[in-house]
C-alpha positions in Angstrom: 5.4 -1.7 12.2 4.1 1.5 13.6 0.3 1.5 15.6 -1.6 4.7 14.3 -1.5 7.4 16.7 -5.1 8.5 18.6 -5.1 11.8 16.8 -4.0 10.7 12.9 -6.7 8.0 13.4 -9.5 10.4 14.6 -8.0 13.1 12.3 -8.8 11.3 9.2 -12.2 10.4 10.3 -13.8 13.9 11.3 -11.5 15.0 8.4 -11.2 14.6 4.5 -14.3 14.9 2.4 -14.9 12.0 0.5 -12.6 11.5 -2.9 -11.0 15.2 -2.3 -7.8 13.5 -0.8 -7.7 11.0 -3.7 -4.0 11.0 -6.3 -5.9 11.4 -9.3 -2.2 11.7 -11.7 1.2 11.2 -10.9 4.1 12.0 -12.7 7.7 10.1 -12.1 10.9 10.5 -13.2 14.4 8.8 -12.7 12.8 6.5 -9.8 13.7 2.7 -10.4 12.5 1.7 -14.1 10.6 4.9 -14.8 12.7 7.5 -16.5 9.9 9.8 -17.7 6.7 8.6 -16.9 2.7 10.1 -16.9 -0.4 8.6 -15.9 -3.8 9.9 -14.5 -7.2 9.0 -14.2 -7.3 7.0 -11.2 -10.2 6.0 -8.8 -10.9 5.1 -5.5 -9.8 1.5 -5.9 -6.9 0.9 -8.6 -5.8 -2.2 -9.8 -2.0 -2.8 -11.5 -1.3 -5.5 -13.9 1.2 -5.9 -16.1 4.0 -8.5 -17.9 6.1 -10.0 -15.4 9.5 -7.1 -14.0 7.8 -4.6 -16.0 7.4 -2.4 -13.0 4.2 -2.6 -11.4 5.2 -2.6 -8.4 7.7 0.5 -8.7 5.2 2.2 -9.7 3.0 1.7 -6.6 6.2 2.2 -4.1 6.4 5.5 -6.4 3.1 6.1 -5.1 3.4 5.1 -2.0 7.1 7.4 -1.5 4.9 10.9 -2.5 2.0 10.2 -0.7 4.3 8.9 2.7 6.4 11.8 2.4 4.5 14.5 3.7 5.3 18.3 3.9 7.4 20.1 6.5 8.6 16.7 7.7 11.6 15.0 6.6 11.2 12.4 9.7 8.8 11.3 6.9 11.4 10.7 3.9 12.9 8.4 6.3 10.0 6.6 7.3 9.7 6.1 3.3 13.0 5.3 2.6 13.3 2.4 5.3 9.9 0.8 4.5 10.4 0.3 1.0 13.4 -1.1 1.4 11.9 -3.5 4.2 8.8 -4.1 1.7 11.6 -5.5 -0.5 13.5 -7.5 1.5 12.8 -8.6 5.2 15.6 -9.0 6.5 16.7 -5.3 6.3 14.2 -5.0 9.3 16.9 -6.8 11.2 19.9 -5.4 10.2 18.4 -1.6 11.1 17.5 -2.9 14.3 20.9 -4.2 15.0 22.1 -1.1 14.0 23.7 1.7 16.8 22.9 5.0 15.6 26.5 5.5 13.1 25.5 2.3 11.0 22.1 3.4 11.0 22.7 6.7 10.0 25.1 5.6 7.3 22.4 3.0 5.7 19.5 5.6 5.5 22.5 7.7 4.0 22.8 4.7 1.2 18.9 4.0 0.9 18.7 7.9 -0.3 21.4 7.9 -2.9 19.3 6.0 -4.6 17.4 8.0 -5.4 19.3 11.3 -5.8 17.4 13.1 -9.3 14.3 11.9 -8.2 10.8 13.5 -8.6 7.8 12.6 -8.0 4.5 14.9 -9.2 0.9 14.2 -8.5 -1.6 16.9 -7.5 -2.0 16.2 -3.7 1.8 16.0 -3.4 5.3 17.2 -4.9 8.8 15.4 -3.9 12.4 16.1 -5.7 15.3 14.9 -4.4 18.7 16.2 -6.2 22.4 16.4 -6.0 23.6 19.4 -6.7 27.7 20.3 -6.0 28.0 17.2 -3.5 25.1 18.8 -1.9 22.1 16.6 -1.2 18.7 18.9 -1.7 15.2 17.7 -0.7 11.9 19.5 -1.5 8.7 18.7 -0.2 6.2 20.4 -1.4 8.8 24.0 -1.6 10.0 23.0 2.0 13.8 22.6 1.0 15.8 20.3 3.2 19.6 19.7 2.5 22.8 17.7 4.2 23.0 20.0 7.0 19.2 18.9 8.1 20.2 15.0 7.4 23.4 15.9 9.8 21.2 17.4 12.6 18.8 14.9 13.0 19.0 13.1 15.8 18.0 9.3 14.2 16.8 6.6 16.6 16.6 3.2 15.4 13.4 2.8 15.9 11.6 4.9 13.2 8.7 2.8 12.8 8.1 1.1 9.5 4.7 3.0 7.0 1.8 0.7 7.9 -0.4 1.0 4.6 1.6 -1.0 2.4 1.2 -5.0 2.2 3.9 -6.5 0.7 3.9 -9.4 -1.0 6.6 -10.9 0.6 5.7 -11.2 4.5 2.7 -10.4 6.7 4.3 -10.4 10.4 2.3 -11.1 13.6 3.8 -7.5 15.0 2.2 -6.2 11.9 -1.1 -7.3 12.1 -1.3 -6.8 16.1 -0.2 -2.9 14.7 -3.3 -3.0 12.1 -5.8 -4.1 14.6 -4.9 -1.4 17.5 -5.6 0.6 14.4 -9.5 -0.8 14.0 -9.8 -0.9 17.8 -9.2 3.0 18.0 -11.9 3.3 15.1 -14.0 1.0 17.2 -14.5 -1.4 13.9 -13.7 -5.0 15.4 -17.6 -5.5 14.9 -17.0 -5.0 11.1 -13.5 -7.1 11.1 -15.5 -9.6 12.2 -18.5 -9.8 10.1 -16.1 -10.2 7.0 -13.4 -12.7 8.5 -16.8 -14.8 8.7 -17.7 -14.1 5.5 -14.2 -15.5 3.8 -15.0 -18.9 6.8 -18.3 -19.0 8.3 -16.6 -21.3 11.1 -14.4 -18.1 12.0 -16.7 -15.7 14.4 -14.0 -13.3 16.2 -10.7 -12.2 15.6 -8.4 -11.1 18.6 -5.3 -10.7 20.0 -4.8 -12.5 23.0 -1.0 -12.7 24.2 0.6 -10.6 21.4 -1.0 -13.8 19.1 -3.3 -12.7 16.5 -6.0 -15.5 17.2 -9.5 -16.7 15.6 -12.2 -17.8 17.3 -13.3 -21.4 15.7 -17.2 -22.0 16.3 -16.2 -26.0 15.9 -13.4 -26.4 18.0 -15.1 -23.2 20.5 -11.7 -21.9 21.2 -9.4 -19.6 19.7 -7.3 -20.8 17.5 -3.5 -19.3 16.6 -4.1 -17.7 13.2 -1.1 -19.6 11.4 -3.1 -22.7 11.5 -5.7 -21.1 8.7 -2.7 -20.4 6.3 -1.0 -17.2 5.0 -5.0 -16.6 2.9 -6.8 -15.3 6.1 -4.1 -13.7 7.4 -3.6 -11.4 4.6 -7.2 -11.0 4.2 -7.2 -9.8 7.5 -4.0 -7.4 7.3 -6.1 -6.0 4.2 -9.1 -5.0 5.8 -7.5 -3.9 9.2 -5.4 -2.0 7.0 -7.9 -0.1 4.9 -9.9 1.0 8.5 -6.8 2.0 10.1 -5.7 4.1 7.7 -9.4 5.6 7.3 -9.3 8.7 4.8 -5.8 7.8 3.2 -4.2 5.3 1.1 -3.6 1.7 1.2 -0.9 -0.3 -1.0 -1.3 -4.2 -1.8 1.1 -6.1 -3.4 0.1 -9.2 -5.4 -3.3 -9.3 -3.8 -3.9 -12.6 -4.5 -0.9 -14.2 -3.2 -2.3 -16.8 -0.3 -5.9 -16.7 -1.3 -7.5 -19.4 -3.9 -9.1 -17.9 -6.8 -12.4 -19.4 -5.7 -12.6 -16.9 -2.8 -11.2 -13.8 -4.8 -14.8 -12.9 -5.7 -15.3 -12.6 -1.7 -11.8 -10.6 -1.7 -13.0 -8.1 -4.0 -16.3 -7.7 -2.2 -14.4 -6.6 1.2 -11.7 -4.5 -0.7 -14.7 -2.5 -2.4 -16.7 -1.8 -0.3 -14.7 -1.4 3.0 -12.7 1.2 0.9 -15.8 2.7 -0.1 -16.9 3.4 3.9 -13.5 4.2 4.7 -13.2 6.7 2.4 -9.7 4.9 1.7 -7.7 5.1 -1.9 -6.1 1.6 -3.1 -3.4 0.8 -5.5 -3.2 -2.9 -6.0 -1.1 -5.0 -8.1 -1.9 -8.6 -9.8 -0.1 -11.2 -11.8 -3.6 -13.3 -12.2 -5.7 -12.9 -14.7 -8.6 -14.5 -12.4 -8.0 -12.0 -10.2 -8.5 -9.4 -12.9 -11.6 -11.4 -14.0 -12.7 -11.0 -10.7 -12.6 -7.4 -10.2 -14.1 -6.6 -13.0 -17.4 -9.2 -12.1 -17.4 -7.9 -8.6 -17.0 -3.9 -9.3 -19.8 -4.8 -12.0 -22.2 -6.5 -9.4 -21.8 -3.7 -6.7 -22.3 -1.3 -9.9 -18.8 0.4 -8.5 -17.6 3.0 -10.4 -14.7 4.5 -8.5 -12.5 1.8 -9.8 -9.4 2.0 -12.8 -7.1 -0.2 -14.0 -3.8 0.4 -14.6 -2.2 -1.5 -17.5 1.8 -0.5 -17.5 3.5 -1.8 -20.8 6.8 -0.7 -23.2 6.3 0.6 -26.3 8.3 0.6 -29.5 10.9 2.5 -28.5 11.1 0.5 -24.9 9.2 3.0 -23.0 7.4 2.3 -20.4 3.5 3.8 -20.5 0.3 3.1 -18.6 -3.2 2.9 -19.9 -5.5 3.8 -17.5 -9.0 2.0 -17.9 -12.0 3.3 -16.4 -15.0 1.5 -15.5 -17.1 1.5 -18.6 -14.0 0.9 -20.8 -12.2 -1.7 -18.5 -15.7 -3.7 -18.6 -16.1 -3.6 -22.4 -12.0 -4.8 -22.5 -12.8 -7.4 -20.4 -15.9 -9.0 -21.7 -14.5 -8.7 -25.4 -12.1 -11.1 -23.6 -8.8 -8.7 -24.6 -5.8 -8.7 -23.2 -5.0 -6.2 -20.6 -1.6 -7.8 -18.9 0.8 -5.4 -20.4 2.1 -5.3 -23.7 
């Protein structure tokens, strides 16, 4: 996983006004299930639900791809294309490692067909990627990259994975020790700290000692290998190391609420709001739970948050896939009329 750099850290905090950086609309086509796809309306923290394979998280690695891929850099289309594909499976991490620079070359190569005819719209960012007369051409917000760039790159095998997006697959000790140099640069262990007590009032200090994420139990008064608490603290942790590392940007959770028991998902919420709220930081979150959905909507209502949306994708008659977009006010009244917002 890559450690945030000194100067994108303290770049994003003397930087962005609050909300001015935030996708508010996106628009997607030919990328995974989405053929031709709209949806805007979004706030600062966005939850995804949906039926089961409907494509909720494609549309947040949709999200995540244009706001990754940044202009006059297509070191950055790289970084995108090899951290989605790790998102989805692990092991890829491996293999690319493995790799010498031919075989490396050749698999970004295959990651990027996939997504020849691409084009992703939203108003902070623009990315198409087509094939046009066996010639690959990129555009990044009217920069135009084509084969002759890909050719003259000089690829090491150690581009560094994106470190905003959590999947919901694996949370790695390298990742989380990347997250925290993150919050140590911001100077926020105090606040890491504050809430890891909060989700266990025996926890009162997280560290990395040896390249071992560690807790600091009050009862035992030593620290204790973070394993040992199960895969709920540690991806409560990544998520708010996460969301201060990437200060003034964008965070991507998937399945939030895998690991944590729906009795402290009320406590989740709390942290994701309001540490997004002080980090100036834009979520996109997806869910299978209805608790968890329950949840959001209690919590957002209690801290009387009103940056929040949720995004409800769903196929309609004619097997298209569509998103309805609830604001607060609207996503409160659907919820408390007890209707169903899991996709249709």
């Amino acid at each position: 996983m890559v450690t945030p750099t000194v100067d994108s850290i303290l770049s994003n905090k003397k930087g962005t006004p609050m909300n001015e950086h935030f996708i508010k609309n996106i628009e997607i086509k030919n990328f995974k299930c989405f053929d031709d796809f709209k949806a805007e309306g979004f706030g600062r923290v966005n939850l995804i639900g949906g039926k089961n394979n409907v494509g909720k998280t494609a549309f947040m690695e949709a999200l995540f791809f244009n706001t990754t891929v940044i202009k006059f850099s297509f070191e950055s289309l790289i970084k995108s294309l090899i951290s989605i594909h790790v998102f989805r499976n692990y092991q890829m991490l491996y293999t690319l490692s493995d790799a010498n620079n031919n075989a490396y070359s050749q698999l970004i190569f295959s990651f990027l067909k996939e997504y020849f005819n691409v084009s992703l719209l939203t108003n902070k960012n623009n990315l198409t990627i087509k094939l046009k007369n066996n010639e690959v051409i990129i555009n990044i917000d009217d920069k135009i990259f084509t084969n002759n760039d890909f050719d003259s790159i000089f690829i090491e095998t150690k581009i560094p994975l994106a470190h905003n997006f959590i999947s919901s697959l694996f949370i790695g000790g390298e990742q989380l020790i990347n997250l925290y140099d993150g919050v140590k640069l911001l100077r926020k262990r105090e606040e890491i700290n504050k809430f890891i007590n909060k989700f266990d009032s025996d926890l009162g200090e997280y560290e990395i000692i040896d390249a071992m994420p560690v807790c600091f139990s009050k009862k035992l008064n030593t620290f204790v290998n973070l394993d040992a608490y199960g895969n709920g603290l540690k991806r409560y942790i990544a998520y708010v190391c996460a969301i201060w590392a990437n200060q003034g940007g964008y965070i991507f959770i998937d399945e939030v609420e895998n690991g944590i028991h729906y009795t402290n998902l009320d406590k989740l919420w709390e942290v994701l709001l309001q540490t997004s709220k002080e980090a100036n930081c834009q979520l996109f979150i997806t869910t299978h739970s209805k608790e968890c959905i329950e949840s959001y909507a209690r919590v957002a209502k209690k801290l009387e948050d009103e940056e929040i949306a949720f995004i409800e994708l769903g196929r309609n008659k004619n097997d298209e896939l569509k998103a309805m977009v609830y604001p607060y006010e609207w996503f409160h009244d659907e919820i408390e009329q007890d209707h169903e917002v899991r996709g249709w």
